[in-house]
Backbone as ProteinMPNN parsed JSONL, in Angstrom:
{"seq_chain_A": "XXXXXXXXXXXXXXXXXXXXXXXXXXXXXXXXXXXXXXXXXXXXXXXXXXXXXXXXXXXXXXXXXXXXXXXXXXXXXXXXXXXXXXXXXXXXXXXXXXXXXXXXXXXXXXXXXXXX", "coords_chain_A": {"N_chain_A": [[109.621, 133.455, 99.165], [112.927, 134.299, 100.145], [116.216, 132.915, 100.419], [117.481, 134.025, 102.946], [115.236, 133.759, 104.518], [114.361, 131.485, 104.51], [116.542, 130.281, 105.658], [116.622, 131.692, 108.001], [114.448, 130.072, 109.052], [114.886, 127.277, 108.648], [116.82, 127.233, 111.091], [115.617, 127.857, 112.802], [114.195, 126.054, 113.366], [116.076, 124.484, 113.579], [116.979, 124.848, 116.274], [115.218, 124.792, 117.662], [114.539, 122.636, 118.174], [112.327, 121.235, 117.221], [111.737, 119.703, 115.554], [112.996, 117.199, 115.917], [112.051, 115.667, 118.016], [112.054, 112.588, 118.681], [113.781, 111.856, 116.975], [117.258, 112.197, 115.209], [118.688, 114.841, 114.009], [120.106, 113.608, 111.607], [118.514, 112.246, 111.113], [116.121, 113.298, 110.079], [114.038, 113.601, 106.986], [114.011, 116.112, 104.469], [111.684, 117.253, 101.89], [109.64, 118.121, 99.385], [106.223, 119.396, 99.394], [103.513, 117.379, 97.957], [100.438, 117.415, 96.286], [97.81, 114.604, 97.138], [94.995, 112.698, 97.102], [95.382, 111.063, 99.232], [95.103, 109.072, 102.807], [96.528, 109.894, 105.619], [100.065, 110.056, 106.548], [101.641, 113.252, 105.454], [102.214, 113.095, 102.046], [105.238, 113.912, 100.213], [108.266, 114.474, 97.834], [111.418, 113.306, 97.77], [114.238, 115.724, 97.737], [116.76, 116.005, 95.52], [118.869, 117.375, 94.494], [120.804, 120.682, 95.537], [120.853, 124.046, 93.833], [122.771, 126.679, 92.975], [121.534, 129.629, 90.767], [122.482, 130.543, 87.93], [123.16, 132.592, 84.976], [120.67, 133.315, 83.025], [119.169, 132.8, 85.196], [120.327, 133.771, 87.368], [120.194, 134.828, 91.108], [118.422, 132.79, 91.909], [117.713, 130.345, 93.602], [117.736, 126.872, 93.334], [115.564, 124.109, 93.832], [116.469, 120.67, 93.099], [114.069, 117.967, 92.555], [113.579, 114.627, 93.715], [111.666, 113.551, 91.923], [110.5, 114.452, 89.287], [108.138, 116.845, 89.153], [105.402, 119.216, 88.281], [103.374, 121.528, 87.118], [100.303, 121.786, 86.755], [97.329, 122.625, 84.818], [94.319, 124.089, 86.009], [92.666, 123.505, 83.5], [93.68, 120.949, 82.7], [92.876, 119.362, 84.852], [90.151, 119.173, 84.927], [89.391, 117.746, 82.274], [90.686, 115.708, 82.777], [89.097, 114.736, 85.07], [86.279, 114.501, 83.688], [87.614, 112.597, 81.173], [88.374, 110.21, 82.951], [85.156, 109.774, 83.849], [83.895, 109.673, 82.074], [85.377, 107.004, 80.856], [84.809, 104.867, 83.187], [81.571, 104.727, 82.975], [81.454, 103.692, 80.408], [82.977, 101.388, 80.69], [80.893, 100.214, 82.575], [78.774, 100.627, 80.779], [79.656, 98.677, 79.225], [79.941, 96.393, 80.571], [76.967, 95.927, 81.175], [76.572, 95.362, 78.485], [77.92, 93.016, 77.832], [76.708, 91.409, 79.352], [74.349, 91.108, 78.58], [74.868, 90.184, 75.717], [75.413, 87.489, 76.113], [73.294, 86.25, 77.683], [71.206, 86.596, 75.74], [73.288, 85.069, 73.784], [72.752, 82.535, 75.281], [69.98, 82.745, 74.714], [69.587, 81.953, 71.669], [71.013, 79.332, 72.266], [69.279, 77.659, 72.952], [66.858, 77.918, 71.239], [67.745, 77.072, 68.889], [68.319, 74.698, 69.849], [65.231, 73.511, 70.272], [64.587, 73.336, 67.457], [65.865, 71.412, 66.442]], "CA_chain_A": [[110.61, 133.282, 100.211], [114.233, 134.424, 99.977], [117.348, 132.279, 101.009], [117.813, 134.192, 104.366], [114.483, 133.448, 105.295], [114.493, 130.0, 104.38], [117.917, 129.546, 105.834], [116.265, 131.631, 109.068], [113.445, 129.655, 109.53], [115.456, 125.916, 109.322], [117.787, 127.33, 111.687], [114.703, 128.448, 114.481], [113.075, 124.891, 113.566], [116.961, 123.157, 114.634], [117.343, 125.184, 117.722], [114.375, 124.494, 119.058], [114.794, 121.187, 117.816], [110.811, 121.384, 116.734], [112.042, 118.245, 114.232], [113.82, 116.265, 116.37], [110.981, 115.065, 119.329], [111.996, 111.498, 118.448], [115.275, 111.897, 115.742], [118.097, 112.661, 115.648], [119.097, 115.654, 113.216], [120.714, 113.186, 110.765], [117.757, 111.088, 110.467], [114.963, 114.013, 109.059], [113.893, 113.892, 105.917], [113.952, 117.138, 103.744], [110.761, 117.077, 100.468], [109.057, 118.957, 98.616], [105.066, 118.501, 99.924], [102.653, 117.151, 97.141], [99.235, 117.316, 96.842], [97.543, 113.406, 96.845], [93.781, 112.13, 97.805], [95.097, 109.992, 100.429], [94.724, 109.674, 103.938], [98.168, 109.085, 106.447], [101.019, 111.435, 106.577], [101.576, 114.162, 103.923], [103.026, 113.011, 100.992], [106.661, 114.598, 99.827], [109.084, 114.229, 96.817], [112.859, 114.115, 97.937], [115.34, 116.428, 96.987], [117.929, 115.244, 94.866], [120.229, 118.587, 94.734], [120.146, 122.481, 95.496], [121.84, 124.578, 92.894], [122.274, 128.728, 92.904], [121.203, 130.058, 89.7], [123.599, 131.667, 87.168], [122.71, 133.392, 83.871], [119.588, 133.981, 83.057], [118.501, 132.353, 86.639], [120.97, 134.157, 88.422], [119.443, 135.502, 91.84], [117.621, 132.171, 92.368], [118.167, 128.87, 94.741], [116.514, 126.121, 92.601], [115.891, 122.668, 94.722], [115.711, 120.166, 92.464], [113.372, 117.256, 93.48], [114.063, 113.421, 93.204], [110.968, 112.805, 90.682], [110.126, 115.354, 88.06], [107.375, 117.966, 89.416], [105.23, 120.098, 87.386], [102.209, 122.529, 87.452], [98.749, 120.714, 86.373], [96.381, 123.709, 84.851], [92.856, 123.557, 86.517], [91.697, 122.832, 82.828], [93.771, 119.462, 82.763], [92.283, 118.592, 85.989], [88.77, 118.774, 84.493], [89.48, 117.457, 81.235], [90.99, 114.546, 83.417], [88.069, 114.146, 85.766], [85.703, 114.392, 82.465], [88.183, 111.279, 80.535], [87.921, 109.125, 83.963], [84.174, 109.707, 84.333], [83.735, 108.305, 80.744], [86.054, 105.897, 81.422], [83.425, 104.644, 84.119], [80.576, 105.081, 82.202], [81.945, 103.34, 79.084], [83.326, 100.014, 81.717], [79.805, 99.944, 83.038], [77.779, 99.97, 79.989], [80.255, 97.313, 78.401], [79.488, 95.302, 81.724], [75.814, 95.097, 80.578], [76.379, 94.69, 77.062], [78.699, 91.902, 77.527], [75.703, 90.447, 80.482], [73.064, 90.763, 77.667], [75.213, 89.25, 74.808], [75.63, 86.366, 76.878], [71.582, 86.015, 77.773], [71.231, 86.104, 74.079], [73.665, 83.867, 73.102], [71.695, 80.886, 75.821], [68.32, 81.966, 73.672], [69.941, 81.414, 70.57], [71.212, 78.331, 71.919], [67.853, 77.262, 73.219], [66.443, 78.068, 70.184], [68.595, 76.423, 68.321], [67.967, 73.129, 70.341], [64.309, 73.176, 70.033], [64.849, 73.147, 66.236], [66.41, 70.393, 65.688]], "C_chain_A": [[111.987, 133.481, 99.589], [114.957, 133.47, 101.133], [117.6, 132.725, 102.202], [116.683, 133.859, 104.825], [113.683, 132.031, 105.432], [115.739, 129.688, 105.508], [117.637, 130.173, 107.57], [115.074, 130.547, 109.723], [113.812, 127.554, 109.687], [116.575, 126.552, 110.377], [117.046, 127.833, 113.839], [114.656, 126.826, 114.378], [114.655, 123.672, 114.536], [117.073, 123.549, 115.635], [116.727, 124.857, 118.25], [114.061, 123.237, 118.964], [112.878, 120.544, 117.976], [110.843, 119.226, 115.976], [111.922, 116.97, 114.878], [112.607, 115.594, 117.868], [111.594, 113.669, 119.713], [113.4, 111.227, 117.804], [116.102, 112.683, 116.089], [118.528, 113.769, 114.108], [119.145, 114.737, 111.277], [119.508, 112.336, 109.617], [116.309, 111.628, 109.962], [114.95, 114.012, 107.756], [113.531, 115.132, 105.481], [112.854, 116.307, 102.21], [110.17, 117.979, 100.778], [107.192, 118.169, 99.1], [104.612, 118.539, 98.509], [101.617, 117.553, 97.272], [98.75, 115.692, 96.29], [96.056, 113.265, 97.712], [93.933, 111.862, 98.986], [95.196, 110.427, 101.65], [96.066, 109.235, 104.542], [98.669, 110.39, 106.563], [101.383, 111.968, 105.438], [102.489, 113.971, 103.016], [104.333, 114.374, 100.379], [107.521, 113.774, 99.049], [110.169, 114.721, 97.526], [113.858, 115.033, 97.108], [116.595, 116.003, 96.718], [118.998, 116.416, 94.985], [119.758, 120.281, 95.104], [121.414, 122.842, 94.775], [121.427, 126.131, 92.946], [122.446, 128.574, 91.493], [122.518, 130.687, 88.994], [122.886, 131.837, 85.879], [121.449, 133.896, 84.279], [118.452, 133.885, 84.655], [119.555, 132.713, 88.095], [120.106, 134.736, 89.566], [118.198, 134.046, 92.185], [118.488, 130.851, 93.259], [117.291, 127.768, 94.109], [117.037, 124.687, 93.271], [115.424, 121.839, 93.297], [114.853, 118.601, 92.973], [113.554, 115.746, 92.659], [112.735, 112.446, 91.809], [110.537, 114.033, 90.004], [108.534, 115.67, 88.032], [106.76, 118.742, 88.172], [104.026, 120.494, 87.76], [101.188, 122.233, 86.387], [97.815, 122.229, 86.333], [95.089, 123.214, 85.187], [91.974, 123.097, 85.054], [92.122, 121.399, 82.53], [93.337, 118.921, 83.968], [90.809, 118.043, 85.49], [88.319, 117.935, 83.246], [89.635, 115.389, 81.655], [90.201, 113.885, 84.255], [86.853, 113.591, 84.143], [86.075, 113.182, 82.247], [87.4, 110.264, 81.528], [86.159, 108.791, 84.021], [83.286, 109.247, 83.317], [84.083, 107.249, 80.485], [85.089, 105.043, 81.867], [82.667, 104.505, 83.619], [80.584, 103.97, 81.304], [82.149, 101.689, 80.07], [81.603, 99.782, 81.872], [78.845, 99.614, 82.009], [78.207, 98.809, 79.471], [79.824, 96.128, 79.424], [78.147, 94.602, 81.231], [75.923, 94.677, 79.52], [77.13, 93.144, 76.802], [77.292, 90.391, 78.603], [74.566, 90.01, 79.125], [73.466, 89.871, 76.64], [74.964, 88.053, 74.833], [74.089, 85.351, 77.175], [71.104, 85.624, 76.295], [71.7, 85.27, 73.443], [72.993, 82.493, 73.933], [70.808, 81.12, 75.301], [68.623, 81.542, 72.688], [70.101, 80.003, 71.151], [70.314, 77.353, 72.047], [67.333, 77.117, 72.472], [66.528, 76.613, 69.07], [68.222, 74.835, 68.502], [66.684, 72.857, 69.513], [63.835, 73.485, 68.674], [65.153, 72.653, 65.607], [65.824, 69.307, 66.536]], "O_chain_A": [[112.236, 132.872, 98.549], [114.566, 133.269, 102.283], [118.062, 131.814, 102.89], [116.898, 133.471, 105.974], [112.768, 131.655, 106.164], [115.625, 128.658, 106.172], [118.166, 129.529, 108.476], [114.999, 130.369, 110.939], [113.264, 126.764, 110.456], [117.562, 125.845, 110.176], [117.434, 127.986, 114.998], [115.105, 126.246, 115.366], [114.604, 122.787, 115.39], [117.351, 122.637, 116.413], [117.018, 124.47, 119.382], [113.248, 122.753, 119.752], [112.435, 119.649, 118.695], [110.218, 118.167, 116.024], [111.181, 116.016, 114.645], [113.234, 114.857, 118.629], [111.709, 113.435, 120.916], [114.07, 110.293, 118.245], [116.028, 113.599, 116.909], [118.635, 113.114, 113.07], [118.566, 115.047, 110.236], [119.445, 112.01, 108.432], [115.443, 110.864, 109.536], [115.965, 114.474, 107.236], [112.543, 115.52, 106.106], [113.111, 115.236, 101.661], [110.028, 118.588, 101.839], [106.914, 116.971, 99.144], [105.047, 119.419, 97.765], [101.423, 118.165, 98.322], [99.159, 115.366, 95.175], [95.99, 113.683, 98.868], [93.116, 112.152, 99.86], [95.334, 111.615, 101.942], [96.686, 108.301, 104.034], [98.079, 111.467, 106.648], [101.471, 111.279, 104.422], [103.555, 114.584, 103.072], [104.079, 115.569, 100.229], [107.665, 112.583, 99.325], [110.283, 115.882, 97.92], [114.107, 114.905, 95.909], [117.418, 115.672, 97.571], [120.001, 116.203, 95.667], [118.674, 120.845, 94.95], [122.54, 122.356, 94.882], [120.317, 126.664, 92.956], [123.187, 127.748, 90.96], [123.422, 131.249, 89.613], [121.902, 131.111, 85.737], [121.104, 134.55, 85.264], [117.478, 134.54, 85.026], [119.596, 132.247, 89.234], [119.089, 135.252, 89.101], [117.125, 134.36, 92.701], [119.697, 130.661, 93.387], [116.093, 127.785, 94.39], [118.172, 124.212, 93.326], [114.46, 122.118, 92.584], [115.296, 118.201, 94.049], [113.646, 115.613, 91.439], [112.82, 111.398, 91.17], [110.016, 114.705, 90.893], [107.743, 115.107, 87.275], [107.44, 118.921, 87.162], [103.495, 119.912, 88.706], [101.388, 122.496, 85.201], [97.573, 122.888, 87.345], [94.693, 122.119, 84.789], [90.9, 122.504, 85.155], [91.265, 120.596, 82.159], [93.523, 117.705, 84.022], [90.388, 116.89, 85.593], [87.177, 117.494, 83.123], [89.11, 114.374, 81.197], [90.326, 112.667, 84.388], [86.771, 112.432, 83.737], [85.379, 112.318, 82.778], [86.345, 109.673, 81.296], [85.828, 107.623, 84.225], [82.237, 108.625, 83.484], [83.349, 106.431, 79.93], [84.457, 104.415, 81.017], [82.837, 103.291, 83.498], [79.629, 103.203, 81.428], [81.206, 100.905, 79.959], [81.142, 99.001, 81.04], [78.139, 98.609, 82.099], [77.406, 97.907, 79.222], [79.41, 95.044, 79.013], [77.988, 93.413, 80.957], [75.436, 93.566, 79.305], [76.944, 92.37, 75.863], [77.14, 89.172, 78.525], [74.133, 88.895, 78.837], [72.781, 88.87, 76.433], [74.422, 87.439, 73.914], [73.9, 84.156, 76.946], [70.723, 84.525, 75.892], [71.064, 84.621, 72.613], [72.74, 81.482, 73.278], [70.181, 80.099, 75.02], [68.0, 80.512, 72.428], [69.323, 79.222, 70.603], [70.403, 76.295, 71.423], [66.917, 75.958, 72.484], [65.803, 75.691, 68.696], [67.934, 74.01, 67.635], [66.703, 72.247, 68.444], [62.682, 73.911, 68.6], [65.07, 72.838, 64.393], [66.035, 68.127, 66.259]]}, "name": "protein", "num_of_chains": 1, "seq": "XXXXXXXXXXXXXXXXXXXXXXXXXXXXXXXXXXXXXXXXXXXXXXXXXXXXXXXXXXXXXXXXXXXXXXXXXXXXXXXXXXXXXXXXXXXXXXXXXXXXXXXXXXXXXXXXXXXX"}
């Protein structure tokens, strides 16, 4: 998308006041959409400033966004499901091992009794 067709396409959405059903101009929020699991209305990061490019980024319109964005490669996604799913794994067996310890330490102490 280029700046005129950004700058056409908020300018159809105020005329026909698409936004506004309910609000009043002043009171829309402008973000950046996310992507998130959850369920509700679609998560968005506000925009903290818009700045035109100069030097080497001349020829651009860069929004910048009120929390610090970045691009997640599909192999840290899997790497990250992978961790979590050991994670899990690792919680759960400690669950039993800490259930069995426990069983063990009342035979010992059983033991123990009927020994003295």
């Amino acid at each position: 998308m280029n700046i005129k067709e950004l700058k056409d396409q908020v300018d159809r959405l105020y005329e026909n006041q698409c936004l506004f059903s309910h609000n009043h101009p002043e009171d829309i929020t402008v973000g950046i959409v996310v992507k998130s699991g959850g369920v509700g209305g679609t998560p968005i990061v506000g925009i903290k400033s818009i700045q035109a490019g100069f030097d080497w980024d001349n020829g651009k319109l860069m929004i910048y966004p009120e929390k610090g964005l970045r691009v997640v490669r599909d192999d840290e996604l899997l790497a990250l499901r992978k961790a979590s799913e050991e994670y899990g794994w690792a919680l759960y067996e400690n669950r039993g091992l800490k259930a069995d310890i426990k069983k063990l330490n009342a035979k010992i102490a059983l033991l123990a009794k009927e020994n003295t």
